[in-house]
Backbone as ProteinMPNN parsed JSONL, in Angstrom:
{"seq_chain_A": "XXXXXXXXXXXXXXXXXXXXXXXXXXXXXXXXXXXXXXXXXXXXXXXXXXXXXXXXXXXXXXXXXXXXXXXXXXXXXXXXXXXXXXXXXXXXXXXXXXXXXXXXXXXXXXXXXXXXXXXXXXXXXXXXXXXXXXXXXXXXXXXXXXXXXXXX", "coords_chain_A": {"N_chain_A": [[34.109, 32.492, -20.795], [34.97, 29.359, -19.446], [33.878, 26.361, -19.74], [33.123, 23.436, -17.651], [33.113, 19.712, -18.686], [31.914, 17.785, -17.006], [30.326, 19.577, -15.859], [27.182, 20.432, -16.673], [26.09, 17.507, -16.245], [26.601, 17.88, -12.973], [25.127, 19.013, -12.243], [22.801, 18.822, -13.204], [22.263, 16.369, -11.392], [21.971, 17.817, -9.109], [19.571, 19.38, -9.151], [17.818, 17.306, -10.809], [16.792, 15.507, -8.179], [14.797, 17.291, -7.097], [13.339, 18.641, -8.725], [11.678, 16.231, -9.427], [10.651, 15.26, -7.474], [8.579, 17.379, -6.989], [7.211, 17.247, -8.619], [6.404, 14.677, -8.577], [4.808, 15.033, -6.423], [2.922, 17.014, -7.102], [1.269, 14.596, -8.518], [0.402, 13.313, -6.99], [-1.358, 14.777, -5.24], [-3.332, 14.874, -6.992], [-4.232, 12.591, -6.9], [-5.269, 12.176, -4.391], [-7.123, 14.062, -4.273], [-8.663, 12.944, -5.92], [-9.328, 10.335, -4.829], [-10.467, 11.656, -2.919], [-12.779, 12.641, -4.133], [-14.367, 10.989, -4.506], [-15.261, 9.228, -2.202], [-16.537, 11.236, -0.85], [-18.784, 11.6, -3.08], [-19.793, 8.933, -3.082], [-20.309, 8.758, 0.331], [-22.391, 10.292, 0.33], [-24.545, 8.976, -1.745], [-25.062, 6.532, 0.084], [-25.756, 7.926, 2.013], [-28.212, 9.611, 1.618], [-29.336, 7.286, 0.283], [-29.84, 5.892, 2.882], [-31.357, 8.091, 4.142], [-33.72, 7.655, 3.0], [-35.068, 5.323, 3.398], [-34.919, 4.809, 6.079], [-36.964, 4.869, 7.947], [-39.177, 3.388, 9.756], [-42.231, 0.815, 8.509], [-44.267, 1.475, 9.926], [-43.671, 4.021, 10.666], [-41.397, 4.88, 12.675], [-38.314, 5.908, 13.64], [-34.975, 3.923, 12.252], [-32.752, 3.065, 14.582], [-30.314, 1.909, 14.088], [-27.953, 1.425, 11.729], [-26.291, -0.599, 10.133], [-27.347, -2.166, 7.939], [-26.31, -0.153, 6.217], [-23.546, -0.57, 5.541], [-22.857, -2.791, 3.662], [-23.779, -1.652, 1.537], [-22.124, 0.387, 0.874], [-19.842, -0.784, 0.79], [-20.632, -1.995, -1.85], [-20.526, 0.444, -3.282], [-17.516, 1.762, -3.115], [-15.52, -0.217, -2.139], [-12.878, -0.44, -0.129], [-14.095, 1.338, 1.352], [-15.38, 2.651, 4.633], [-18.171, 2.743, 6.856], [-20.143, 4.832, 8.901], [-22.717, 5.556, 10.92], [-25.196, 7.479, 12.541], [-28.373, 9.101, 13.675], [-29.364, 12.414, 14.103], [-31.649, 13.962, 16.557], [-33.903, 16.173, 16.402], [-34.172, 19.05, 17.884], [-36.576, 21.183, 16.311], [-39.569, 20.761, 16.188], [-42.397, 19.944, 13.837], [-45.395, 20.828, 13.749], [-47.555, 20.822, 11.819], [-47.429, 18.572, 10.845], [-47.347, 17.02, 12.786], [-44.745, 15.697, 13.632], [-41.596, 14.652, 15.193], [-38.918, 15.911, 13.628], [-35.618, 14.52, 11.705], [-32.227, 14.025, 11.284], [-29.821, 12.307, 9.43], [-27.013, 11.054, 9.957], [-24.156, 10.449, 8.133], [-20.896, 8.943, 8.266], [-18.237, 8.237, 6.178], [-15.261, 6.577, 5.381], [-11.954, 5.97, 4.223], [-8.584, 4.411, 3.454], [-5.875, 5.388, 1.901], [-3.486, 4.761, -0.515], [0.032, 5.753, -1.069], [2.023, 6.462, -3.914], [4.416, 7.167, -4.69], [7.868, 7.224, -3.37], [9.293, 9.377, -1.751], [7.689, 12.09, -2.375], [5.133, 10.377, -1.09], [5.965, 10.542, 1.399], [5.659, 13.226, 1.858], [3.191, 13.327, 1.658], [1.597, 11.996, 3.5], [1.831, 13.663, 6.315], [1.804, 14.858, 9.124], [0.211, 17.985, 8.868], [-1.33, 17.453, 6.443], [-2.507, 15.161, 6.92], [-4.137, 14.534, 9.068], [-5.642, 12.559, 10.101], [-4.133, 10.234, 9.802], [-2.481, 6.811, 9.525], [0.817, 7.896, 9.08], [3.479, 7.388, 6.8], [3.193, 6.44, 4.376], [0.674, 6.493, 3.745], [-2.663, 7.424, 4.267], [-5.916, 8.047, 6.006], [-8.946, 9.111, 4.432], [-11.903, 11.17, 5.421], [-15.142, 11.611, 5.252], [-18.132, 13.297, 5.79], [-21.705, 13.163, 6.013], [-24.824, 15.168, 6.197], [-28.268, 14.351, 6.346], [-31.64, 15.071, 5.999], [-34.159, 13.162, 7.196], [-36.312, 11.191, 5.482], [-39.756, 11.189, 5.739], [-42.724, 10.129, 5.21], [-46.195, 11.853, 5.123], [-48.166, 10.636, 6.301], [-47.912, 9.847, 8.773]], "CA_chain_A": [[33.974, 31.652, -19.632], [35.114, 28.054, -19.6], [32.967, 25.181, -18.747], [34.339, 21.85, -17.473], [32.857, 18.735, -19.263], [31.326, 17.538, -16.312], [29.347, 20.799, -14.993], [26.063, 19.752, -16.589], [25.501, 16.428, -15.032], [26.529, 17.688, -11.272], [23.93, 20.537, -11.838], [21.305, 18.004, -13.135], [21.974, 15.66, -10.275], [21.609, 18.429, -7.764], [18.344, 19.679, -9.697], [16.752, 16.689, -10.784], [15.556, 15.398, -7.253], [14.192, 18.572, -6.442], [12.484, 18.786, -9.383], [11.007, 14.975, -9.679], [9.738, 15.264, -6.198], [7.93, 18.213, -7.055], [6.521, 16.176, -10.174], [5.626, 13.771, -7.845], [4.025, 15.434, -4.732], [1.569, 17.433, -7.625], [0.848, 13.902, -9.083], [-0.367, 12.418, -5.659], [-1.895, 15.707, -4.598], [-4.139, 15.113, -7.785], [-4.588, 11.035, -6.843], [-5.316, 12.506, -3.221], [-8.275, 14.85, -4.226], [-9.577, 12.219, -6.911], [-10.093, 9.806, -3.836], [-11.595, 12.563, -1.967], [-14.362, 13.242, -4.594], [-14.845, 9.855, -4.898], [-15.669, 9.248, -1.248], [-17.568, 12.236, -1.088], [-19.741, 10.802, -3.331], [-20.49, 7.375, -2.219], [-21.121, 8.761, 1.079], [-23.716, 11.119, -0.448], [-24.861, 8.259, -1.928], [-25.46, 6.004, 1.426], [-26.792, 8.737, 3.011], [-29.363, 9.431, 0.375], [-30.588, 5.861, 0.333], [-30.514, 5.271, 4.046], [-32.568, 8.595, 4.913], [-35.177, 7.158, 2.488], [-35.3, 3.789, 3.851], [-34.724, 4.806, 7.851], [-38.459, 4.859, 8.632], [-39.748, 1.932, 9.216], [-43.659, 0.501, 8.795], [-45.03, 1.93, 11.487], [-43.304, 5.05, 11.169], [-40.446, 5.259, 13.509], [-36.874, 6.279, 12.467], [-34.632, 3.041, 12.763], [-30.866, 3.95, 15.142], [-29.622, 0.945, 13.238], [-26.913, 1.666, 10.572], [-26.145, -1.618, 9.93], [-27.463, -2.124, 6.529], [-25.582, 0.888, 4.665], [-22.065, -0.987, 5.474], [-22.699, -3.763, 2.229], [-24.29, -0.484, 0.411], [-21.072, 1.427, 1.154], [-18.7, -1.796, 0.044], [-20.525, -2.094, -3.473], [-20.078, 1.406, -3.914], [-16.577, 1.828, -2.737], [-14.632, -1.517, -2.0], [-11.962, -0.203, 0.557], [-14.32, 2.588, 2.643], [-15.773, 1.474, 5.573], [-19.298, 3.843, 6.931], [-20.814, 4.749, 10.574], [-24.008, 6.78, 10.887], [-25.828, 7.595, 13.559], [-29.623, 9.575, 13.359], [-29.855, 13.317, 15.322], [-33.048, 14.679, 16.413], [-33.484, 17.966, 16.341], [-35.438, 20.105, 18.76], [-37.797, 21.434, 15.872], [-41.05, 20.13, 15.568], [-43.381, 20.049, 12.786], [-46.83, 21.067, 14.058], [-48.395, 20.468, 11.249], [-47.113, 16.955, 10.575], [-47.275, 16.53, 14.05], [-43.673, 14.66, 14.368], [-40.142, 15.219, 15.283], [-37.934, 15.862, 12.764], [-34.623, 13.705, 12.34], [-31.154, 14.029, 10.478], [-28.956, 11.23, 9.496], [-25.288, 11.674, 9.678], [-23.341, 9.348, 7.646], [-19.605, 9.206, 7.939], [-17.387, 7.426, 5.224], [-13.953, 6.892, 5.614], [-11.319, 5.623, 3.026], [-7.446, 4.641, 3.694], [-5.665, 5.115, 0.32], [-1.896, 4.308, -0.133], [0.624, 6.547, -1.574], [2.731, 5.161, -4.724], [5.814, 7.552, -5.174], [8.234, 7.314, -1.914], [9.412, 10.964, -0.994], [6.097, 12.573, -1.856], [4.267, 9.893, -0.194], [6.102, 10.707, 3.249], [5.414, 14.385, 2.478], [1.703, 14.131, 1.507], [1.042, 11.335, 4.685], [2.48, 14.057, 6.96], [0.789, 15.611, 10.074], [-0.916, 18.839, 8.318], [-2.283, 17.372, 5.149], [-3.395, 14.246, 6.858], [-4.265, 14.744, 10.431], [-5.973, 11.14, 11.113], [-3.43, 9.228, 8.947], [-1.314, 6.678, 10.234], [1.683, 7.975, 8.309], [4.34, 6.018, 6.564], [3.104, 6.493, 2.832], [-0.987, 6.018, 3.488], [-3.664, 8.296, 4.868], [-7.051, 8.262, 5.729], [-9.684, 10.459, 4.617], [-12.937, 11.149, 5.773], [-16.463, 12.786, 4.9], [-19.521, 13.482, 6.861], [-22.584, 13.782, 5.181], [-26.118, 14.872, 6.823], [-29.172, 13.84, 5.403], [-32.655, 14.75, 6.364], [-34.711, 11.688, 6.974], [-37.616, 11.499, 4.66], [-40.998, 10.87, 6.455], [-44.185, 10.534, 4.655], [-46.966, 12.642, 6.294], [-49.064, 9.679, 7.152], [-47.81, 8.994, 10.298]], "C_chain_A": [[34.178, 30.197, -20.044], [34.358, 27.358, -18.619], [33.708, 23.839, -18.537], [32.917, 20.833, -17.879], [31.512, 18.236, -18.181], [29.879, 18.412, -15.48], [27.476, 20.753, -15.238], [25.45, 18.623, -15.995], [25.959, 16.763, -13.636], [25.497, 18.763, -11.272], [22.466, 19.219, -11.957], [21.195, 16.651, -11.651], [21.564, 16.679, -9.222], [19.942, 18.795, -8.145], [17.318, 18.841, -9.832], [16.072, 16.137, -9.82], [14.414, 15.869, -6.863], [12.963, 18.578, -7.313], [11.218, 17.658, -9.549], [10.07, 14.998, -8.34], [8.427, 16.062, -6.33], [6.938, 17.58, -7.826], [5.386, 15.332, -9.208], [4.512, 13.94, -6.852], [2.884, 16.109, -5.596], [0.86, 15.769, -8.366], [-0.304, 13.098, -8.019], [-1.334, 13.063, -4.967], [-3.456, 15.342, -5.384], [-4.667, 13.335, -7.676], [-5.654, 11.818, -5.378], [-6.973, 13.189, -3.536], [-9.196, 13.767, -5.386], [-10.531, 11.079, -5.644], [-11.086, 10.587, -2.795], [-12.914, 12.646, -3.009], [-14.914, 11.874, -4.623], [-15.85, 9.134, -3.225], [-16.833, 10.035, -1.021], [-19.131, 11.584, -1.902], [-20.564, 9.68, -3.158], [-20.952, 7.634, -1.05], [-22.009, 9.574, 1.227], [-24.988, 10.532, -0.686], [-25.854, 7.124, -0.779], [-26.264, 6.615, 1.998], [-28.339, 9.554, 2.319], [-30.146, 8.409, 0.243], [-30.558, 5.577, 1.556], [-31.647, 6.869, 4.704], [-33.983, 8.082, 4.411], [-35.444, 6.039, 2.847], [-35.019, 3.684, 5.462], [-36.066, 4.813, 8.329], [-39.069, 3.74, 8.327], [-41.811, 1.747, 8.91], [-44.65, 1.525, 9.608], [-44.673, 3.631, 12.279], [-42.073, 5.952, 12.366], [-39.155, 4.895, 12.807], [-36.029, 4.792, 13.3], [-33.242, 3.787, 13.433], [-30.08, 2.8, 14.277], [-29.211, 1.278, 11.834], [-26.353, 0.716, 9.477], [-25.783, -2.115, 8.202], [-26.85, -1.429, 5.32], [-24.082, 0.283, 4.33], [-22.094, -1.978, 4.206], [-23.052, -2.328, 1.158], [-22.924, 0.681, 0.138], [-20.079, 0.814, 0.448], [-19.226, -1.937, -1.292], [-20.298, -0.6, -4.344], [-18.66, 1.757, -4.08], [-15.923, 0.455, -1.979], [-13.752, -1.185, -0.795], [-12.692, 0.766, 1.648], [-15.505, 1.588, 3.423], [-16.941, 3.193, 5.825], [-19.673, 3.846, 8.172], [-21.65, 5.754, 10.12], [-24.763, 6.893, 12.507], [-27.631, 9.129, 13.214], [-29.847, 10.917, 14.893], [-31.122, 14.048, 15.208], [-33.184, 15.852, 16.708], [-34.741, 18.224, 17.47], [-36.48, 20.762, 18.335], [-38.731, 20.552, 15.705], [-42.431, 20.336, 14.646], [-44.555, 19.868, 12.799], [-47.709, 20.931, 13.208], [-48.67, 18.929, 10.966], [-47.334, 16.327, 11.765], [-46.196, 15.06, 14.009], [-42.323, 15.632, 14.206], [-39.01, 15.053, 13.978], [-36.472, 15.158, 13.066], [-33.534, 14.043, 11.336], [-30.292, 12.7, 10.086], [-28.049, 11.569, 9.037], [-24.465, 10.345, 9.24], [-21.924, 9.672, 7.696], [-18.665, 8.132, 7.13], [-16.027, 7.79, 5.73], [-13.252, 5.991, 5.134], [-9.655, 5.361, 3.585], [-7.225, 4.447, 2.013], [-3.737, 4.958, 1.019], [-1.322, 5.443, -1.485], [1.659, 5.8, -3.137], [4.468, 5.881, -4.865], [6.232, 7.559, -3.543], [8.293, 8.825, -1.255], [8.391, 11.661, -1.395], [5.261, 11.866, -0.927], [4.464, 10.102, 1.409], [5.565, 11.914, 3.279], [4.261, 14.665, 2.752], [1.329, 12.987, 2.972], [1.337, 12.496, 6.288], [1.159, 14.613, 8.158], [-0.667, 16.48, 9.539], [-2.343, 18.313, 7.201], [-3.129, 16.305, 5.458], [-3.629, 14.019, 8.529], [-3.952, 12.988, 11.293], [-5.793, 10.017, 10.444], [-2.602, 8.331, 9.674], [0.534, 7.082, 9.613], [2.069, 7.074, 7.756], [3.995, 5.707, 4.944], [1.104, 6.364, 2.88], [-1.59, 7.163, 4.357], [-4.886, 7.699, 5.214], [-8.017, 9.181, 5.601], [-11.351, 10.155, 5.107], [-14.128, 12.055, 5.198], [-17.778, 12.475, 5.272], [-20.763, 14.312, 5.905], [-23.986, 13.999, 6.246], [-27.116, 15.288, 6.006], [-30.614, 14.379, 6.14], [-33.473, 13.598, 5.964], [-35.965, 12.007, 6.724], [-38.824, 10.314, 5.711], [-42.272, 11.003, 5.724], [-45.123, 10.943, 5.839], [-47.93, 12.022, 6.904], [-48.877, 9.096, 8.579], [-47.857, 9.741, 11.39]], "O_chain_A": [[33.533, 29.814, -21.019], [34.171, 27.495, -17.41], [34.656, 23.364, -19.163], [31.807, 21.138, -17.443], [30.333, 18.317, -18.526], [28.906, 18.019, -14.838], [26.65, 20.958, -14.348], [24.424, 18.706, -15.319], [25.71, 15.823, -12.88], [25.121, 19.301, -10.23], [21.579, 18.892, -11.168], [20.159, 16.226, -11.14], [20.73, 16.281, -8.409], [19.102, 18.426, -7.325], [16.199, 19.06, -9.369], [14.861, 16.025, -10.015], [13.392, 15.32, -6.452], [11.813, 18.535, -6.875], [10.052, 18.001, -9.747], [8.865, 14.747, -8.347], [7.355, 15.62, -5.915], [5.778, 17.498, -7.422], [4.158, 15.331, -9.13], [3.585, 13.18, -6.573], [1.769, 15.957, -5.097], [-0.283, 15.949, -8.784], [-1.384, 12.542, -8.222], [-2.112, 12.468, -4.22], [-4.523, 15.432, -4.775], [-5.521, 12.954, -8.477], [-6.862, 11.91, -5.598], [-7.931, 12.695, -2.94], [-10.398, 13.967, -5.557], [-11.749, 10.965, -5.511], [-12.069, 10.23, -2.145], [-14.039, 12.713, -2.513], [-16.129, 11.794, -4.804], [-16.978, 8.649, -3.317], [-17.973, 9.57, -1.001], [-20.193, 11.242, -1.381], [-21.792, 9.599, -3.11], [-21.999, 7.033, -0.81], [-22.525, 9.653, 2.342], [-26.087, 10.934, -0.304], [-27.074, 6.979, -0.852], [-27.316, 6.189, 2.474], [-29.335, 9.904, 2.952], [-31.369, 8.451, 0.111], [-31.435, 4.732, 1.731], [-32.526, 6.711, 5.552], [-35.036, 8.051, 5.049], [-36.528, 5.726, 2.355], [-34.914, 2.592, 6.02], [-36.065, 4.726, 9.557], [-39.405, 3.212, 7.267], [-42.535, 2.702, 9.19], [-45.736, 2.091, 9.486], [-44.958, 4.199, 13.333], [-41.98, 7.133, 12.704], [-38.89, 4.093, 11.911], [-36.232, 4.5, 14.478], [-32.742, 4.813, 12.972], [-29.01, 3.193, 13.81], [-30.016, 1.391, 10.909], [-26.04, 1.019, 8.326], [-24.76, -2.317, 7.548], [-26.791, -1.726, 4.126], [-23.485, 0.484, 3.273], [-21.02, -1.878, 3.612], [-22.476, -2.177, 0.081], [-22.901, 1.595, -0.686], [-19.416, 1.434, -0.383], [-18.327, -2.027, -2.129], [-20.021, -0.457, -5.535], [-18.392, 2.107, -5.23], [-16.165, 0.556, -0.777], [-14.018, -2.14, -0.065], [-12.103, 1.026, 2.697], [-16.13, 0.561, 3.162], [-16.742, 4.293, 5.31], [-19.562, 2.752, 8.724], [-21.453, 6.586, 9.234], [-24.565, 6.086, 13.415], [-27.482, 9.986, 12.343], [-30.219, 10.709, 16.048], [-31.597, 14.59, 14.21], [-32.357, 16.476, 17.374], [-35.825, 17.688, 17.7], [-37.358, 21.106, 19.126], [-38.567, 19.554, 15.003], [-43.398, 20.975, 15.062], [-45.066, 18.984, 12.111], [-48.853, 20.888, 13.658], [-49.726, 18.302, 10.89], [-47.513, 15.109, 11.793], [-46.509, 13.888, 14.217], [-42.044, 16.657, 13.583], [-38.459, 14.015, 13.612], [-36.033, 15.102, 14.215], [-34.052, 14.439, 10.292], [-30.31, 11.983, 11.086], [-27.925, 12.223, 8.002], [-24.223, 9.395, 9.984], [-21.628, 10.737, 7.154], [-18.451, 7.082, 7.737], [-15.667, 8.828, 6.285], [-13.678, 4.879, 5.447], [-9.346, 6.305, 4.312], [-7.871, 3.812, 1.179], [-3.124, 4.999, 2.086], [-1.949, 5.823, -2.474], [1.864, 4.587, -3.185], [5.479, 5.215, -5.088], [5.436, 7.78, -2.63], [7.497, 9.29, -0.44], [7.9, 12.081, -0.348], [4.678, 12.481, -0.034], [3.662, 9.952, 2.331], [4.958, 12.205, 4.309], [3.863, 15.548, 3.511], [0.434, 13.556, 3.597], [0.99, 11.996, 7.358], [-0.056, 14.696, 7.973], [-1.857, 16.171, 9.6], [-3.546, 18.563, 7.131], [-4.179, 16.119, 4.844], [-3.04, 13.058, 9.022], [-3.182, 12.455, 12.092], [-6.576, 9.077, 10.308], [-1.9, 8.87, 10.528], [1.392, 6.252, 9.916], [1.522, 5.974, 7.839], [4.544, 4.766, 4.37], [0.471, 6.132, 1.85], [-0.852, 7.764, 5.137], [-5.02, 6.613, 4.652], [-8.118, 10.065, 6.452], [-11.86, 9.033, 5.117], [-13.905, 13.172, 4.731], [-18.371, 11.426, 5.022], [-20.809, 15.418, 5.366], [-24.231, 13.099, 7.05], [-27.077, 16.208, 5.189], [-30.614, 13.861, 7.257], [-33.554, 13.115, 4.834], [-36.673, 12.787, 7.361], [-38.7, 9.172, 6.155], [-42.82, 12.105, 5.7], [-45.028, 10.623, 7.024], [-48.559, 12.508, 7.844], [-49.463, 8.234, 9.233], [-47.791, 9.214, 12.501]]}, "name": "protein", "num_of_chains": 1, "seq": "XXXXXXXXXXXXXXXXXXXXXXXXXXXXXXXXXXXXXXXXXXXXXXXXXXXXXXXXXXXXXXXXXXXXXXXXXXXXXXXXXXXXXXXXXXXXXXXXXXXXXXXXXXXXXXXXXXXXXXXXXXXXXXXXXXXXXXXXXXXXXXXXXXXXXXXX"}
């Protein structure tokens, strides 16, 4: 069989995109889930120190969130936090009070760095409530029971 001179480089041009992309889209997949654990954590974090610090003096759970948003920026620089406090319908007859949850939600935009993975991984499926275009955002919802000492 004769080969022509040229037949290796038009194979590696047709090949190597295919392949580099691929390179690329597992490199971002693995940036992609690093920011996810990282989020994850910080708003673990938040929601960990605001159920212990949501009861005020006097015993009543604060609705004010306020405070975790600087606690959220020294943990994470770029994620922004909302919470809100649900009360549940059980009640704790012995403690005699209503039990409460606190739901923290974190949420992170990250930016993509390679181009044709970054359009594929910003895409509808993988990133629902992204604005496309090479960036995402992700999100994670943490709930917390809110710690109550039994003195009240």
């Amino acid at each position: 069989m004769r080969r022509h001179p040229a037949q290796v480089l038009v194979e590696m041009l047709l090949v190597l995109p295919v392949f580099l992309t691929i390179v690329f889209t597992i490199m971002e997949m693995g940036y992609m889930s690093f920011q996810m654990i990282l989020l994850n954590h910080a708003t673990y974090e938040v929601a960990r120190i605001g159920a212990m610090t949501q009861v005020t003096s006097l015993g009543t759970v604060m609705s004010d969130c306020g405070r975790l948003v600087p606690l959220m920026k020294r943990i994470l620089q770029s994620a922004s936090v909302s919470c809100s406090v649900d009360y549940h319908s059980f009640q704790d007859t012995q403690a005699q009070i209503t039990n409460a949850d606190l739901v923290v939600t974190g949420s992170n935009p990250i930016k993509f760095v390679f181009p044709l993975s970054s359009i594929l991984m910003s895409s509808k499926p993988l990133c629902p409530k992204g604005p496309g275009g090479g960036s995402c955002t992700i999100w994670a919802t943490v709930r917390m029971p809110i710690e109550r000492p039994l003195a009240y």
